[in-house]
C-alpha positions as CSV (number, residue, x, y, z in Angstrom):
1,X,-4.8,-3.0,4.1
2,X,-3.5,0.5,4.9
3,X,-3.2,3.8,2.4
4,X,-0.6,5.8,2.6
5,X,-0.5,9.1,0.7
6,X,2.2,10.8,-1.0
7,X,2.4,14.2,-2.4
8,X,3.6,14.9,-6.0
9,X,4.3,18.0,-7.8
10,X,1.1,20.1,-8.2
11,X,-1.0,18.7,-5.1
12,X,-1.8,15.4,-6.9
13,X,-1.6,12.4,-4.1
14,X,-0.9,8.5,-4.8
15,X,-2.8,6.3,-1.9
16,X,-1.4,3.2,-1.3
17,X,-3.6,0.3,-0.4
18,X,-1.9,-2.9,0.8
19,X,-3.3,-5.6,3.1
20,X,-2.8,-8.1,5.8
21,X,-4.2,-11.0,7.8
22,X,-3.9,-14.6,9.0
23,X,-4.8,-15.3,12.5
24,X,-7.1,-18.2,12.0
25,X,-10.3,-18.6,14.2
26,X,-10.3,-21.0,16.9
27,X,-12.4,-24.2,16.0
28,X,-12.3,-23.7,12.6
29,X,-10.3,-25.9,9.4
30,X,-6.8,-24.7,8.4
31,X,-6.8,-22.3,5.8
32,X,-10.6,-20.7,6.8
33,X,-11.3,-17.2,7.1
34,X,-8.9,-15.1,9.1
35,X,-9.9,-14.1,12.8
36,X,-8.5,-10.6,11.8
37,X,-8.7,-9.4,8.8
38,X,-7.4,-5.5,7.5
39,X,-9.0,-3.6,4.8
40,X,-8.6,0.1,4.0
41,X,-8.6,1.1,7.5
42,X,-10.7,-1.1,8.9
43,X,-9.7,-3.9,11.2
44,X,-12.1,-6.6,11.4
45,X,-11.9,-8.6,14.2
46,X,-14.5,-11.7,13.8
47,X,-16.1,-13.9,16.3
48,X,-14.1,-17.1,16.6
49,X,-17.1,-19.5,15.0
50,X,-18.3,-17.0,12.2
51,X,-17.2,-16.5,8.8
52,X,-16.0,-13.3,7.1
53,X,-16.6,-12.5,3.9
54,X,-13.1,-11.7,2.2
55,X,-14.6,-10.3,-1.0
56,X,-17.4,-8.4,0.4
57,X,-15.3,-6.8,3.3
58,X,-12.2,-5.8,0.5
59,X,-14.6,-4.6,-1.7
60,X,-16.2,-2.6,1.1
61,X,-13.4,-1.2,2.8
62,X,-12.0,-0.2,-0.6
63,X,-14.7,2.0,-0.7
64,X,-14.5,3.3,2.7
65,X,-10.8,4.2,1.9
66,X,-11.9,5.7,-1.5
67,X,-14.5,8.4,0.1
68,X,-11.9,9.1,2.9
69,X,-9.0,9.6,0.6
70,X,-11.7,11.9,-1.4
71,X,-12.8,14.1,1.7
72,X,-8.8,14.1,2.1
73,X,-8.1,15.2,-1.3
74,X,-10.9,18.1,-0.9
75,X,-9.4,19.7,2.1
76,X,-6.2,19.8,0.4
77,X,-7.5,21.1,-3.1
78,X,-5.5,18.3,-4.8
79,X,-6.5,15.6,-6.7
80,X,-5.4,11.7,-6.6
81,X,-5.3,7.6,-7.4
82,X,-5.3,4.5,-5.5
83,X,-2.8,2.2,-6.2
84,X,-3.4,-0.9,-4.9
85,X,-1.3,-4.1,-4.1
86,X,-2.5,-6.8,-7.3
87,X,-4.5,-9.9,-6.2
88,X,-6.3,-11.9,-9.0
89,X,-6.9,-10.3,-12.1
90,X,-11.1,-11.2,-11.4
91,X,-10.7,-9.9,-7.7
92,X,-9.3,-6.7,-8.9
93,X,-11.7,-6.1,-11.4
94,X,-14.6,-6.4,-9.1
95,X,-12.6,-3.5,-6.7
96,X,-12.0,-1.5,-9.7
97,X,-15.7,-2.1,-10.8
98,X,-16.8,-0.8,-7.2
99,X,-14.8,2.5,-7.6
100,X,-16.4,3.3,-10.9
101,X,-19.6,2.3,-10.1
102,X,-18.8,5.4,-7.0
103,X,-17.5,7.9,-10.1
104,X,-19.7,7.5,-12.8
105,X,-23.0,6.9,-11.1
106,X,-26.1,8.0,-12.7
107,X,-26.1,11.2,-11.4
108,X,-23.0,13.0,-10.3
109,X,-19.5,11.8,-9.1
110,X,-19.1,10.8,-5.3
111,X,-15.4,11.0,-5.9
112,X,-14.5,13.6,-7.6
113,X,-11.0,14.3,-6.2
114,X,-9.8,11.0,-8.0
115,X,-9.1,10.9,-11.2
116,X,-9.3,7.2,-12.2
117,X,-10.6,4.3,-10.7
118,X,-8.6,2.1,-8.0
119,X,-5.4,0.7,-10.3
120,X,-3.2,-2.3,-9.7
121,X,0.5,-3.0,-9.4
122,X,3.4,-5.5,-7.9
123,X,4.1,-4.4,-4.9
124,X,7.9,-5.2,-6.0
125,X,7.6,-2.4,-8.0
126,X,6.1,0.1,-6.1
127,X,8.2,1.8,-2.9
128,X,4.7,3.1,-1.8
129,X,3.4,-0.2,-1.5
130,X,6.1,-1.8,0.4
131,X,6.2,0.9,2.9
132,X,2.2,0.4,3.3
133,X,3.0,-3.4,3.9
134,X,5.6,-2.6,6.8
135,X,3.3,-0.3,8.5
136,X,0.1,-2.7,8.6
137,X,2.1,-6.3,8.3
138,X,4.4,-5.0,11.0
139,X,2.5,-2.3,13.2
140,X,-0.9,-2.5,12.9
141,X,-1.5,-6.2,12.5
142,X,1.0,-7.0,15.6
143,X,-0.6,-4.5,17.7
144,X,-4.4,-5.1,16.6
145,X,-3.9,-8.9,17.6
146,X,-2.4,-8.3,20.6
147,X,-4.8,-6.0,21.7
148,X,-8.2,-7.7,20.6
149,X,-7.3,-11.5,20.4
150,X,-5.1,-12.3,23.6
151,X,-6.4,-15.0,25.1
152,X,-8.6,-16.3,22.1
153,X,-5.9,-17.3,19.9
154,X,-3.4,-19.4,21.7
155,X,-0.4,-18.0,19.1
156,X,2.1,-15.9,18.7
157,X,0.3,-13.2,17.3
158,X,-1.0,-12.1,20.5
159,X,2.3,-12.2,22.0
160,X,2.7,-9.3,25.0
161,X,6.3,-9.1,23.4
162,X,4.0,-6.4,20.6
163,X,3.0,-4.1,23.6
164,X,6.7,-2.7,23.0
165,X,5.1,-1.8,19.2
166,X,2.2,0.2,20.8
167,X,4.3,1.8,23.5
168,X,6.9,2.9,20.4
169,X,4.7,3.9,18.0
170,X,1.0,4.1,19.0
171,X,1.2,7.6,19.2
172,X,2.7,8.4,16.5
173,X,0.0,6.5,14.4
174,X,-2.6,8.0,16.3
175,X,-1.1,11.6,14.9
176,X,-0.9,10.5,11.1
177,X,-4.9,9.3,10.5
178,X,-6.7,11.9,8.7
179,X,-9.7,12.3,10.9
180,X,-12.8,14.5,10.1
181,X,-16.7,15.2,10.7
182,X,-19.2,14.6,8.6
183,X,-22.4,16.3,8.1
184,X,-23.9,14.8,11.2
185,X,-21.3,15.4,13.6
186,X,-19.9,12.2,13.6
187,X,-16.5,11.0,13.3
188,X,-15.0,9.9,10.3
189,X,-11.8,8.1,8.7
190,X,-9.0,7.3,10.6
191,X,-8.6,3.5,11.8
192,X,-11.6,1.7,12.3
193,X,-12.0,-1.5,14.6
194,X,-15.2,-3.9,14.0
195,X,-14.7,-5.9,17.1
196,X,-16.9,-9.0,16.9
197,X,-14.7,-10.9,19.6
198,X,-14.9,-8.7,22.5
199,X,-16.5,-5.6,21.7
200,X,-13.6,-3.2,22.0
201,X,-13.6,0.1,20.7
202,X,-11.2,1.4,18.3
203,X,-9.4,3.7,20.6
204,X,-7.9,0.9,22.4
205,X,-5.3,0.4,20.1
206,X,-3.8,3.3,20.8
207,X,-3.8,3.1,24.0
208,X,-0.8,2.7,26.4
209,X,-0.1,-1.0,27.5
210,X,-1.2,-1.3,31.1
């Protein structure tokens, strides 16, 4: 899943949120949970015999997205909404739940730069959502795999043909993440990697192909 922001009249910002994933787990029945799977911007890259949690992990990294596109929206004095690629109508409502739960808590609003809770459309009919889709489906995903799954897969996915992806546009990626501190000093945002597989930090995605 990736976001990607756009900037209408009077400072008001639409995210973006589509998804991807599919390499399946070594040792594990067709069809089982992904060996990589992308949400918000996180990439989760699980251990080969372990199961991921699909809804969980959407539902969290929706969130993570949503406080990110918030602290975004804040530096920028704008407001905004999510739009997000449609699933099942009962997956969606649990996201949308989640994101209410975050703006109408009991006290206060963690999220008071959006205006709505995450909505849902066809990505057929949004451009915004199509462009997110290229940029995970055919950046991140290809250049995640390659980098954190070669040699466990055995597929295409981790192809060294997709080093050419990270040596065209890694930096350029790098550039576009919005990146900040938080009240601890620690960094926040940007693209995150949970590597589970070989313990690989996120930076390495970016990196030139040696």
């Amino acid at each position: 899943m990736l976001g990607t922001a756009e900037d209408l009249d009077g400072n008001v910002y639409i995210c973006y949120v589509d998804e991807s994933g599919g390499v399946e787990a070594p040792n594990t029945r067709q069809g089982s949970t992904p060996l990589m799977a992308f949400a918000g911007l996180i990439i989760w890259v699980k251990a080969a015999t372990e199961a991921l949690k699909p809804r969980a992990s959407y539902t969290y990294a929706i969130q993570d997205m949503a406080r990110h596109f918030n602290h975004f929206l804040d530096q920028n004095h704008a407001s905004g909404l999510m739009l997000c690629d449609g699933r099942r109508p009962d997956q969606d409502a649990q996201v949308a739940h989640s994101i209410f739960m975050l703006k109408h808590k009991r006290v206060g609003d963690e999220l008071p730069g959006l205006v709505e809770a995450a909505v849902f459309g066809r990505s057929e009919n949004h451009v915004g959502l199509q462009v997110a889709d290229i940029v995970v489906s055919g950046l991140l995903f290809p250049m995640a795999a390659r980098v954190y799954c070669a040699g466990s897969t055995g597929g295409l996915h981790a192809d060294s043909e997709f080093d050419e992806l990270r040596r065209r546009y890694a930096a350029r990626l790098r550039q576009r993440q919005h990146l900040y501190r938080d009240a601890a000093g620690k960094t926040r945002g940007g693209v995150v990697v949970s590597d589970k597989l070989g313990r690989q930090p996120s930076r390495r995605l970016f990196e030139w192909p040696g």
